[in-house]
LUMVEXMI-654792 format. One record per residue: residue in three letters; x, y, z of N, C-alpha, C in turn; residue number from 1. Coordinates in pm, whole numbers, always signed. Layout:
# LUMVEXMI-654792
   type      npx      npy      npz     capx     capy     capz      cpx      cpy      cpz   seq
    ala        X        Y        Z        X        Y        Z        X        Y        Z   NUM
...
This chain:
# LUMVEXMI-654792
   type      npx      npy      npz     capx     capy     capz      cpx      cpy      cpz   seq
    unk     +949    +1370    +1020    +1059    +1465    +1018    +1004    +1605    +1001     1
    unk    +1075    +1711    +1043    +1005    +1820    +1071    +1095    +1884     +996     2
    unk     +966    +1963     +878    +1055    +2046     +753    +1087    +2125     +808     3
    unk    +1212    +2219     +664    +1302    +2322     +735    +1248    +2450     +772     4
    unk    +1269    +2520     +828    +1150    +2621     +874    +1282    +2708     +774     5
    unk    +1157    +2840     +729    +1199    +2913     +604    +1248    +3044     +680     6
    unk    +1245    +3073     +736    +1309    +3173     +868    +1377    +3102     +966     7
    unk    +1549    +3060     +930    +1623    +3029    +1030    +1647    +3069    +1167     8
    unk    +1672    +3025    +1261    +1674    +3108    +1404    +1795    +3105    +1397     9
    unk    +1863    +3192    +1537    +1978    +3172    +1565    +1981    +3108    +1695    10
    unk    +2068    +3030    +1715    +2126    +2933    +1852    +2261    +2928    +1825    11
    unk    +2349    +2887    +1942    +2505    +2898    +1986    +2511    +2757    +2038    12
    unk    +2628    +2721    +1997    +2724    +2551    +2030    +2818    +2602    +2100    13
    unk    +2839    +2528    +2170    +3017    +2585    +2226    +3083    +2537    +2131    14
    unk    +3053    +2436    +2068    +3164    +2453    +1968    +3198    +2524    +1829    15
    unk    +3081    +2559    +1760    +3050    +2633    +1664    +3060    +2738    +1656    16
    unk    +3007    +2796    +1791    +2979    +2984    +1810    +2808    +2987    +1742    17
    unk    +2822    +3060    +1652    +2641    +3073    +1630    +2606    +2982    +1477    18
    unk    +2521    +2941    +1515    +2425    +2820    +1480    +2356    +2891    +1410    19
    unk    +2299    +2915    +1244    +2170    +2951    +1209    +2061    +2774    +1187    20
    unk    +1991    +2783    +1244    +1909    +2649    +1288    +1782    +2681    +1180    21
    unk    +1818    +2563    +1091    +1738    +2530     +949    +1621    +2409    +1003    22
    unk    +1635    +2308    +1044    +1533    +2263    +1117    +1596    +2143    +1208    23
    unk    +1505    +2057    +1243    +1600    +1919    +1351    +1490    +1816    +1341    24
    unk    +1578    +1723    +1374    +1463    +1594    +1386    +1476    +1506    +1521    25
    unk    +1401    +1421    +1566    +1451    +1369    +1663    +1563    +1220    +1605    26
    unk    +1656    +1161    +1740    +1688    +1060    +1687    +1634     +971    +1838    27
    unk    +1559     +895    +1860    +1494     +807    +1987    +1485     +676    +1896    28
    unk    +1469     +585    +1994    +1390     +411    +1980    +1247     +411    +1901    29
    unk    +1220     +547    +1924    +1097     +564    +1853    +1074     +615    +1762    30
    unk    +1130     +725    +1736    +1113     +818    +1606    +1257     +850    +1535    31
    unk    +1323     +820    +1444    +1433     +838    +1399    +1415     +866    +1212    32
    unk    +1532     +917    +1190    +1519     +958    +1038    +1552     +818     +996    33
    unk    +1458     +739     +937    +1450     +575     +851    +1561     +558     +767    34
    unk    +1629     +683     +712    +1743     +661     +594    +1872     +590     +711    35
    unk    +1889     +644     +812    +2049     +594     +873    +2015     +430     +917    36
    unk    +1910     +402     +922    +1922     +246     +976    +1797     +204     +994    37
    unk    +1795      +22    +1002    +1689      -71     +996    +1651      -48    +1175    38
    unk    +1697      +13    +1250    +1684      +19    +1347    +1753     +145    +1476    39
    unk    +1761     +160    +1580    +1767     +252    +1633    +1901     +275    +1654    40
    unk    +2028     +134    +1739    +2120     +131    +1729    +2242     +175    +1601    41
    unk    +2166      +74    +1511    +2218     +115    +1379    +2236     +282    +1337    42
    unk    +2098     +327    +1359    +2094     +499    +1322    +2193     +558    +1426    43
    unk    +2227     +536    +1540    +2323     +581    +1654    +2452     +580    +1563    44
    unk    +2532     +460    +1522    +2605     +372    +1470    +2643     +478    +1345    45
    unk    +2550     +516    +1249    +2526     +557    +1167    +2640     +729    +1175    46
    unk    +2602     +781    +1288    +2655     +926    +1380    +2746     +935    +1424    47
    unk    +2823     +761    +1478    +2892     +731    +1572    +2873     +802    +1690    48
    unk    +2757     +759    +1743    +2713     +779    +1874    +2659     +615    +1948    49
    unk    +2677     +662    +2074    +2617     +565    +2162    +2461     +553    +2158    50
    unk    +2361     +410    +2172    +2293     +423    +2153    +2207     +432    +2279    51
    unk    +2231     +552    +2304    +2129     +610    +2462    +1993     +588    +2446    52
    unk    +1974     +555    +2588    +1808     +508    +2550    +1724     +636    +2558    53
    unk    +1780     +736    +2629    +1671     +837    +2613    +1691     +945    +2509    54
    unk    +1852     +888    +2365    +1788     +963    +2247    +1837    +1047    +2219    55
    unk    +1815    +1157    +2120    +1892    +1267    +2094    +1805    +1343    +2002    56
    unk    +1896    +1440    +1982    +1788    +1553    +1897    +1890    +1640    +1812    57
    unk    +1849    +1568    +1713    +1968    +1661    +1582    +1923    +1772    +1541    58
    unk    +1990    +1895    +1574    +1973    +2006    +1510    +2068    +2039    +1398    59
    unk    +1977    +2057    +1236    +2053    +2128    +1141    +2068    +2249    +1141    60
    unk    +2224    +2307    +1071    +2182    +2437    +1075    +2315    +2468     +944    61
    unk    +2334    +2593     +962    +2441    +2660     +917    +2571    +2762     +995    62
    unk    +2702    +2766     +996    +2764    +2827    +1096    +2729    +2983    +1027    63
    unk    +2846    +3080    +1054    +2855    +3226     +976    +2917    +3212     +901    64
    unk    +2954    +3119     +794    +3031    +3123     +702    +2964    +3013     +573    65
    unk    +2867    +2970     +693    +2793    +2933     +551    +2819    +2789     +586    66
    unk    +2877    +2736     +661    +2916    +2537     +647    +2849    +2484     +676    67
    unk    +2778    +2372     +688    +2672    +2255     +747    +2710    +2208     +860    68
    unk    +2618    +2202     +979    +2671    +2115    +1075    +2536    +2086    +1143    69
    unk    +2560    +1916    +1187    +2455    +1861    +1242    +2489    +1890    +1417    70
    unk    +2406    +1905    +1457    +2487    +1971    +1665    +2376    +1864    +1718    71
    unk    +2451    +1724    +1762    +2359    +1671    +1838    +2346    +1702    +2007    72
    unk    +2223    +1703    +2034    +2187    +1761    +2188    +2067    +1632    +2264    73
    unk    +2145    +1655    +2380    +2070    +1566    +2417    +1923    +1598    +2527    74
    unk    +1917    +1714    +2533    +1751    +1793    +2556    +1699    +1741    +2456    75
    unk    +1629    +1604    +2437    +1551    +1574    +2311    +1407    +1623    +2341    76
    unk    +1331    +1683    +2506    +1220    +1709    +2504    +1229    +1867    +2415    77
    unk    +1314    +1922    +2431    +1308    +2053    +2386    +1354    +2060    +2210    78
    unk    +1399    +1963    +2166    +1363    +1965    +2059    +1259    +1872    +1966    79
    unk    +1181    +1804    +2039    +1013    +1746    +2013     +933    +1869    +2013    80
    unk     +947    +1989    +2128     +843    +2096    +2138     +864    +2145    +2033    81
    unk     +957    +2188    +1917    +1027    +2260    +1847     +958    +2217    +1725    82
    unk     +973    +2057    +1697     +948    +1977    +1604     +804    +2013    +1583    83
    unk     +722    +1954    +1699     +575    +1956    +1722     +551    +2081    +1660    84
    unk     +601    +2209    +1716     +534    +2330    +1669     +562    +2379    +1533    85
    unk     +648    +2312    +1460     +671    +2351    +1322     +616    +2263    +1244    86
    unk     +577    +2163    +1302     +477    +2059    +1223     +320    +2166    +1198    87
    unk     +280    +2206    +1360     +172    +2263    +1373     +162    +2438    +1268    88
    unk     +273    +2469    +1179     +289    +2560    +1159     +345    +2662    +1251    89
    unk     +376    +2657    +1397     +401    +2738    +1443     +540    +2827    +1507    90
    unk     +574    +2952    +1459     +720    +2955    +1508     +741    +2882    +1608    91
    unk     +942    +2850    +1634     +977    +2818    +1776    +1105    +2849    +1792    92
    unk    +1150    +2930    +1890    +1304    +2974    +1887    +1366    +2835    +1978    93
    unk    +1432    +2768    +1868    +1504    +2645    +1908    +1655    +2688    +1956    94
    unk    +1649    +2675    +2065    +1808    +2715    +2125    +1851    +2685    +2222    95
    unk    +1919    +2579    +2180    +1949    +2474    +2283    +2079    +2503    +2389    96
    unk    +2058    +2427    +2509    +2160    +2557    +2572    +2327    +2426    +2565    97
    unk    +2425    +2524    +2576    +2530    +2465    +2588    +2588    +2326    +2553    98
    unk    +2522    +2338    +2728    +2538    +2207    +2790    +2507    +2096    +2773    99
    unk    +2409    +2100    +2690    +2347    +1968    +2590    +2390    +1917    +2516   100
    unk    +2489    +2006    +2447    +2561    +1940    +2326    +2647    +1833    +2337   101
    unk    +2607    +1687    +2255    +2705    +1592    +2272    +2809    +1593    +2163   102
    unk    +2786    +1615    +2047    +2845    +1681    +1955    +2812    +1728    +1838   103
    unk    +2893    +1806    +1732    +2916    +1850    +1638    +2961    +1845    +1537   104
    unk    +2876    +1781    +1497    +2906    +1684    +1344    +2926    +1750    +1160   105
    unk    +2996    +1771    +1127    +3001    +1869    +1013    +2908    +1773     +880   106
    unk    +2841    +1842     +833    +2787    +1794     +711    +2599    +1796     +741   107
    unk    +2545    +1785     +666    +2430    +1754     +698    +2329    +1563     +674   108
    unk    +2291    +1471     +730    +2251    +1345     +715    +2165    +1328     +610   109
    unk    +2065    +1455     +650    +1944    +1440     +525    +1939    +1576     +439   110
    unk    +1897    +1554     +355    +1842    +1675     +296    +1769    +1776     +315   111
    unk    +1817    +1833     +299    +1781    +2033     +378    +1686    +2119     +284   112
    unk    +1621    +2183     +203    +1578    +2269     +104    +1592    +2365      +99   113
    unk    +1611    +2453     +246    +1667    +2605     +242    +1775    +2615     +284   114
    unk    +1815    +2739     +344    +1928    +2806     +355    +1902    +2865     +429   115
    unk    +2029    +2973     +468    +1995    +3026     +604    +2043    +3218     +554   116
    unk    +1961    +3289     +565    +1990    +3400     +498    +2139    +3498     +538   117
    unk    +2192    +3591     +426    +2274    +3637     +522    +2400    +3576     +521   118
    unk    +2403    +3489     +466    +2574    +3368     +456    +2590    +3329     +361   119
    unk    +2705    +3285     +304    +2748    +3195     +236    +2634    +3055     +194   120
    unk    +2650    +3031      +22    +2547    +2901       +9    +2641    +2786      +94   121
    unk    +2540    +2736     +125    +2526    +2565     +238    +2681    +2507     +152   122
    unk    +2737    +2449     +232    +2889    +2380     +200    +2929    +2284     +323   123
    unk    +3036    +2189     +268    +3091    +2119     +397    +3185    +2187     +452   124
    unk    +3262    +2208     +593    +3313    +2237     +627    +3463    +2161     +583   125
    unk    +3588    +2250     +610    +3684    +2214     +588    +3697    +2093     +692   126
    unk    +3779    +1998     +590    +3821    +1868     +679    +3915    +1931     +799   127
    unk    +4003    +1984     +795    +4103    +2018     +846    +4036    +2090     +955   128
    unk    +3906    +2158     +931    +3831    +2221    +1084    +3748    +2103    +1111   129
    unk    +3670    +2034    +1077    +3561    +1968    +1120    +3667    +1790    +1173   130
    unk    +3769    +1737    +1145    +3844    +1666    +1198    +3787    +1543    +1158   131
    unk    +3660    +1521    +1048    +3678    +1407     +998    +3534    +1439     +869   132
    unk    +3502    +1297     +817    +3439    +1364     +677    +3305    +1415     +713   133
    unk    +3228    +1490     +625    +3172    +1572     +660    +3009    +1431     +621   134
    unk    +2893    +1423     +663    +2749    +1360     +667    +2694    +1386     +565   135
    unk    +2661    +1337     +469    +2567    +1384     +328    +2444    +1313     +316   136
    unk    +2350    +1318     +277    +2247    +1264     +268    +2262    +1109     +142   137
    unk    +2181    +1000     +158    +2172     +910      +37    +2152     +998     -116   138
    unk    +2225     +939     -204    +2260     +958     -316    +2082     +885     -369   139
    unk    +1970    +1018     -417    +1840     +958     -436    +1825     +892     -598   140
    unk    +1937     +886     -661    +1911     +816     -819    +1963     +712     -757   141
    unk    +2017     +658     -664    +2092     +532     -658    +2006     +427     -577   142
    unk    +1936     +301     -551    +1884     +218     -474    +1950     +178     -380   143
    unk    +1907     +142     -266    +1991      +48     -174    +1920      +82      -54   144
    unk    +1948      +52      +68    +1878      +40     +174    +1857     +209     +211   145
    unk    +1910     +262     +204    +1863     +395     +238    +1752     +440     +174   146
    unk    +1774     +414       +4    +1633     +495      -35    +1499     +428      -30   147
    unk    +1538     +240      -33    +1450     +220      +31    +1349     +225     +178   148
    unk    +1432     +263     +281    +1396     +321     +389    +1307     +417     +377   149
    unk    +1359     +577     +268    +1297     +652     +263    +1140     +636     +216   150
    unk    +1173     +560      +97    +1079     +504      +16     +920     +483     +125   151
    unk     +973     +383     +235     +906     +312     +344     +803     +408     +414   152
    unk     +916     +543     +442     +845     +663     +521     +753     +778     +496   153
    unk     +804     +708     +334     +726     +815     +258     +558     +738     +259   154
    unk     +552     +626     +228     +458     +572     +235     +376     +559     +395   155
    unk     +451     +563     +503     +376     +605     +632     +340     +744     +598   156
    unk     +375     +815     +581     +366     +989     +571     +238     +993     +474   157
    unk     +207     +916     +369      +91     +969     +259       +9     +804     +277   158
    unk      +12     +722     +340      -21     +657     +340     -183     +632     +216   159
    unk     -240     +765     +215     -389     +742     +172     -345     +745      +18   160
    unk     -265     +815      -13     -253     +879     -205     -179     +698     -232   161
    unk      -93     +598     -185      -23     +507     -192     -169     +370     -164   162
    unk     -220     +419     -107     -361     +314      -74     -439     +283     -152   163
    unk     -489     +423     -232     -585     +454     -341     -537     +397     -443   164
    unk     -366     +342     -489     -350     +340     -625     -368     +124     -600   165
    unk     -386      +78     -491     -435      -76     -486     -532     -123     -481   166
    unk     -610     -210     -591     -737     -228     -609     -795     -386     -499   167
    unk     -839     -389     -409     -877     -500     -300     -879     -609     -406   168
    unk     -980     -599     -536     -978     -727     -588     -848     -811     -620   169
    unk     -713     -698     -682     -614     -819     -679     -590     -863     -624   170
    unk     -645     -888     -477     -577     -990     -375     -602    -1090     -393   171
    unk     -735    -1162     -483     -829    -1246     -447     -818    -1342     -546   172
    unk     -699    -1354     -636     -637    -1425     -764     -472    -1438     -754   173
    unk     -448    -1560     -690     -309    -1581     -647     -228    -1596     -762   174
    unk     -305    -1550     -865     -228    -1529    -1033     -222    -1396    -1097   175
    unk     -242    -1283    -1015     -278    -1182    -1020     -131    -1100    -1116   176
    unk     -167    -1030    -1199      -50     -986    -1261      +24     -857    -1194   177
    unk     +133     -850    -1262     +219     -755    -1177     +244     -624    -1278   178
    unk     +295     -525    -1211     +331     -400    -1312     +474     -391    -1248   179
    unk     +487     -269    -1327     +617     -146    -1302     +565      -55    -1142   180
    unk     +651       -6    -1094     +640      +40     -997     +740     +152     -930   181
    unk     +749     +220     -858     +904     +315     -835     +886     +341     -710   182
    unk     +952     +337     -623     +970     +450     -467     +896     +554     -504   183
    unk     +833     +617     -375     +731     +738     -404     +836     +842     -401   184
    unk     +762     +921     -475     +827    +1079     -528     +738    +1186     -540   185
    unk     +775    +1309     -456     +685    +1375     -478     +667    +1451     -616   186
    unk     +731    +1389     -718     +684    +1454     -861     +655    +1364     -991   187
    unk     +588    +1250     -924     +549    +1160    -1005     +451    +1022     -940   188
    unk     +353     +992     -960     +286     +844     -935     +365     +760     -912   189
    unk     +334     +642     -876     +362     +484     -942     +208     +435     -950   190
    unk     +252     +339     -992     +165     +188    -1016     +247      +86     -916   191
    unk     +172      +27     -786     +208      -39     -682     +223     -167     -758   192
    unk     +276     -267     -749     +334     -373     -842     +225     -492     -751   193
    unk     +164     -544     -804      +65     -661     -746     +141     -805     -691   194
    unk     +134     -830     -622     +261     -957     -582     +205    -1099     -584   195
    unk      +13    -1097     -618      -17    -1228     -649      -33    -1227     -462   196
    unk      -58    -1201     -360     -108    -1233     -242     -259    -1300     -242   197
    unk     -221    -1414     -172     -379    -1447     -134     -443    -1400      -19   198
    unk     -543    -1417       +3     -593    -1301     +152     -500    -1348     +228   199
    unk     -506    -1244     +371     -396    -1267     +451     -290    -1262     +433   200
    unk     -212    -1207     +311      -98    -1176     +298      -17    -1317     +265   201
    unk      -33    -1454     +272      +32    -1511     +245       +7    -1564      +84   202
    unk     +151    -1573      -24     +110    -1565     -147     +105    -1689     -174   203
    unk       +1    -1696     -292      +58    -1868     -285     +161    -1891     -414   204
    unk     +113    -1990     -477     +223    -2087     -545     +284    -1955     -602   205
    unk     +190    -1865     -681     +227    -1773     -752     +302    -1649     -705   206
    unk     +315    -1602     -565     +334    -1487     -496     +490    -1473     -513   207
    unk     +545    -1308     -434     +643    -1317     -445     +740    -1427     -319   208
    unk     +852    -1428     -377     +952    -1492     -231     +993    -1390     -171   209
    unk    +1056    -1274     -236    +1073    -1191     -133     +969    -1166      -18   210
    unk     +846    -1109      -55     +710    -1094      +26     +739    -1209     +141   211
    unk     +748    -1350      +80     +726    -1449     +169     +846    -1429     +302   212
    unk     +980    -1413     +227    +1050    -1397     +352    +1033    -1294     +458   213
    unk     +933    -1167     +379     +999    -1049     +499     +859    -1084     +601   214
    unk     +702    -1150     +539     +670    -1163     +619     +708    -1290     +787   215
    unk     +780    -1403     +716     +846    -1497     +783     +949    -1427     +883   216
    unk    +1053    -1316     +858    +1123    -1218     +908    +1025    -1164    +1048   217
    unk     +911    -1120     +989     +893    -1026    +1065     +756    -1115    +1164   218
    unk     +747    -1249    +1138     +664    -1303    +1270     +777    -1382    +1317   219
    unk     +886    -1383    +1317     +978    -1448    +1375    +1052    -1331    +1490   220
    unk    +1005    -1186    +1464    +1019    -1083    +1586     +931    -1130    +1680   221
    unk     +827    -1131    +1672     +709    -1188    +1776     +775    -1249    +1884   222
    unk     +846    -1369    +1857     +903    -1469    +1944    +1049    -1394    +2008   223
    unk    +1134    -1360    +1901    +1256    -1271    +1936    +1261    -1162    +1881   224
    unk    +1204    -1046    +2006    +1210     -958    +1982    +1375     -898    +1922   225
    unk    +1351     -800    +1823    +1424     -716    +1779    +1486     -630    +1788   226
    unk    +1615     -517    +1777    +1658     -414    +1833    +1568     -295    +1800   227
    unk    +1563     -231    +1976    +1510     -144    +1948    +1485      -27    +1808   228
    unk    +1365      -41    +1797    +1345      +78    +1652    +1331      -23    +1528   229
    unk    +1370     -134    +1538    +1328     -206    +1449    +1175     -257    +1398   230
    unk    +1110     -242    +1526     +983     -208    +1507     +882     -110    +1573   231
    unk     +826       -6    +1482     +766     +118    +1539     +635     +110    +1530   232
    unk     +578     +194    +1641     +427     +220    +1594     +378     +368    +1582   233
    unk     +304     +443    +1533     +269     +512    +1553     +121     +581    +1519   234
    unk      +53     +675    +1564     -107     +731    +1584     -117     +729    +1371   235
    unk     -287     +652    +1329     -336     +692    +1252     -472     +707    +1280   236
    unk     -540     +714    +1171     -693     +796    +1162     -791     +654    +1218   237
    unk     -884     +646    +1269     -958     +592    +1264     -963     +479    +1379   238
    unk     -880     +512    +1538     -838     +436    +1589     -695     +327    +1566   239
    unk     -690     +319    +1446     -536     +202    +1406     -447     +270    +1409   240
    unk     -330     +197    +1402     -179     +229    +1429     -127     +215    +1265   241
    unk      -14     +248    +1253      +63     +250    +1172     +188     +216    +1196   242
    unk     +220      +73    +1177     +324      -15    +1202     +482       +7    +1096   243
    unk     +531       +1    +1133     +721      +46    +1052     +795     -107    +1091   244
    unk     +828     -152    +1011     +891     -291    +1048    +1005     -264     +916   245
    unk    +1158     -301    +1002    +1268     -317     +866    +1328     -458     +944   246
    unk    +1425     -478     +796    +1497     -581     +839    +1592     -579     +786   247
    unk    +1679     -719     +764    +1762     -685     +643    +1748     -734     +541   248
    unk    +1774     -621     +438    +1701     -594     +288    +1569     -552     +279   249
    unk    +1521     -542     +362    +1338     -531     +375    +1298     -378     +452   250
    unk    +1174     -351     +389    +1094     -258     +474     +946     -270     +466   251
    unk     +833     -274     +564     +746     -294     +528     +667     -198     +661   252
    unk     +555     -135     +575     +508      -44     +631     +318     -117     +580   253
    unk     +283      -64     +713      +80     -145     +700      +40       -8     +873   254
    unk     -109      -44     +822     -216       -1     +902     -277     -126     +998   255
    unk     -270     -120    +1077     -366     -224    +1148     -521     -285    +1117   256
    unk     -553     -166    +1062     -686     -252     +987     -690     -260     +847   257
    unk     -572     -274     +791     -544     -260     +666     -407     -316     +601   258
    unk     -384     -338     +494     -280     -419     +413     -163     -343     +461   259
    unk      -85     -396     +396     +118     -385     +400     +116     -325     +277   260
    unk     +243     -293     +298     +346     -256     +191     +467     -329     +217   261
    unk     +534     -349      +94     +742     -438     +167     +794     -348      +59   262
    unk     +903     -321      +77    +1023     -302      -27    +1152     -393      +13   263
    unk    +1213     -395      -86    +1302     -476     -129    +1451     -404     -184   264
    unk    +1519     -445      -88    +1686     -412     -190    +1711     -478     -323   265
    unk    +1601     -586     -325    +1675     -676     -444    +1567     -593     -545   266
    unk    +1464     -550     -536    +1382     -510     -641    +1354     -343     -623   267
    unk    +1472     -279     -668    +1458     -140     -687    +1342      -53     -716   268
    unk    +1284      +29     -622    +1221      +76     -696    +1065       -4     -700   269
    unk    +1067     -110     -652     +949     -173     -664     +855     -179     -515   270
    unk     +712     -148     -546     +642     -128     -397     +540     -277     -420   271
    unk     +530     -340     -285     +515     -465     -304     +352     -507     -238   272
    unk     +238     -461     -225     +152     -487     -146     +100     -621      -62   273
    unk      +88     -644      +21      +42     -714      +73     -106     -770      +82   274
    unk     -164     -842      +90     -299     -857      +90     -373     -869     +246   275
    unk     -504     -802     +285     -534     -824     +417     -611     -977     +437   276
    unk     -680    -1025     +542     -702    -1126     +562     -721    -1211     +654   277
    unk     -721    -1372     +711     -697    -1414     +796     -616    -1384     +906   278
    unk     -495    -1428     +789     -362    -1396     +925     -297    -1239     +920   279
    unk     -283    -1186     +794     -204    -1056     +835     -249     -969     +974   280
    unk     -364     -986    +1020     -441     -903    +1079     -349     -896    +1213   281
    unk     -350    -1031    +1250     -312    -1113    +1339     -155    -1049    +1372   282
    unk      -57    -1084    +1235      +70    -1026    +1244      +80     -873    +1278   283
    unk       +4     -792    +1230      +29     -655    +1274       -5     -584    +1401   284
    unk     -115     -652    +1459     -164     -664    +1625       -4     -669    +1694   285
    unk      +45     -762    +1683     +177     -864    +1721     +242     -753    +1703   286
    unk     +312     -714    +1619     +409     -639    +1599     +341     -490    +1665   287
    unk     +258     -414    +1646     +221     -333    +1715     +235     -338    +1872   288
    unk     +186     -479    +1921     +267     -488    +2046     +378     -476    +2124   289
    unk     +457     -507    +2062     +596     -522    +2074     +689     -412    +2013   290
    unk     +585     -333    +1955     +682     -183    +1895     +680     -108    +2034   291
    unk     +818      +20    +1949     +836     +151    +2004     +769     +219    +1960   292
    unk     +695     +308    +2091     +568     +405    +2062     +684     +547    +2089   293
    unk     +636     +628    +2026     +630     +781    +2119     +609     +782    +2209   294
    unk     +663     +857    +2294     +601     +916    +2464     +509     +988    +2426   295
């Protein structure tokens, strides 16, 4: 997701009038914000939009009065260039023309950090203008599939600081003890909770059941494939991929030459490692196959 750039631009909606544009993300089969859904349809679903295969591109912003509105457009190449270059640090006057707009959604999905200078602080728009409720982001003290999602992405995103805190030897004691653990935050650690995996990810007598199902879940995509976005891949260091697999109740995020992660709806808050091995290796090849890449 591509943070908010701290110098808003201006862009025009036909339906809005002028747009101050705080930042955008894409919504594709491939790259989507993880909080609206286990998958791509779902995140469509999520917008009440159709789930087009070639995607969309949410621009946040602010009107002149200060209200939130998400303006989905469907030029999603022109807002990847946008994305890309504010990733890269670099300005980009995002201004999407007209005609793109599929619609205009009042509220914002995710969480924003700035503002847009010059206006009114960030607010929902009146029901009575915007014609239905306004998009808020997941409630982050509360658990449930959204923050575990986030939880998921956060751990693709830092993958190395979340790596460092699992020691290889607990894999190798299917009695291995467990800790406390929390969704990552950027203003605090965890301690990754040990799940008792024997190599290869499968636990034994001692391991968790959750673990056991999401990996059972997720080699049972292999055979039937999944809705699009349900399983992603995308570029890491060293030649490997970085695999995104959800389900329901589940999220589990791994490296190709390297262990998993799962989270769990039923265990708040708790990050679940996987162990590498025989077979995991095997499963994440698989699923890397059968994911949605980026163009």
């Amino acid at each position: 997701m591509a943070g908010p750039e701290e110098e808003p631009l201006d862009s025009r909606t036909e339906a809005d009038g002028a747009l101050y544009v705080l930042t955008a993300v894409l919504l594709t089969p491939a790259q989507f914000p993880g909080v609206l859904g286990d998958d791509y349809p779902e995140a469509c679903g999520a917008l009440d939009l159709s789930a087009r295969g070639g995607g969309y591109g949410l621009v946040l912003g602010q009107d002149g009065e200060g209200a939130r509105w998400t303006v989905v457009v469907d030029d999603v190449p022109l807002v990847a260039v946008a994305v890309a270059s504010w990733d890269c640090g670099l300005g980009y006057d995002l201004s999407p023309d007209e005609h793109s707009v599929v619609a205009s959604l009042p509220g914002w999905p995710l969480a924003v950090a700035v503002a847009a200078p010059g206006v009114p602080a960030p607010h929902d728009p009146d029901p009575w203008v915007s014609g239905r409720p306004a998009l808020a982001p997941p409630d982050i003290e509360v658990w449930g599939p959204g923050q575990r999602r986030l939880g998921a992405d956060e751990i693709a995103v830092q993958w190395s600081r979340w790596r460092s805190q699992v020691d290889d030897a607990d894999f190798m004691a299917p009695d291995a003890g467990s800790g406390s653990g929390a969704v990552p935050e950027a203003t605090k650690e965890a301690e990754a909770v040990r799940n008792g995996a024997a190599p290869g990810g499968r636990p034994g007598a001692g391991g968790h059941a959750g673990v056991r199902r999401v990996l059972a879940e997720a080699r049972a995509y292999v055979t039937a494939p999944p809705p699009p976005g349900r399983v992603r891949s995308s570029f890491a260091t060293g030649g490997a991929r970085t695999v995104r697999a959800d389900g329901p109740g589940w999220s589990l995020v791994a490296r190709t030459d390297d262990i998993a992660f799962v989270l769990l709806d039923e265990e708040p808050g708790r990050i679940l490692p996987v162990g590498r091995g025989p077979e995991l290796p095997g499963l994440l090849e698989a699923l890397d196959r059968l994911a949605v890449r980026p163009g």
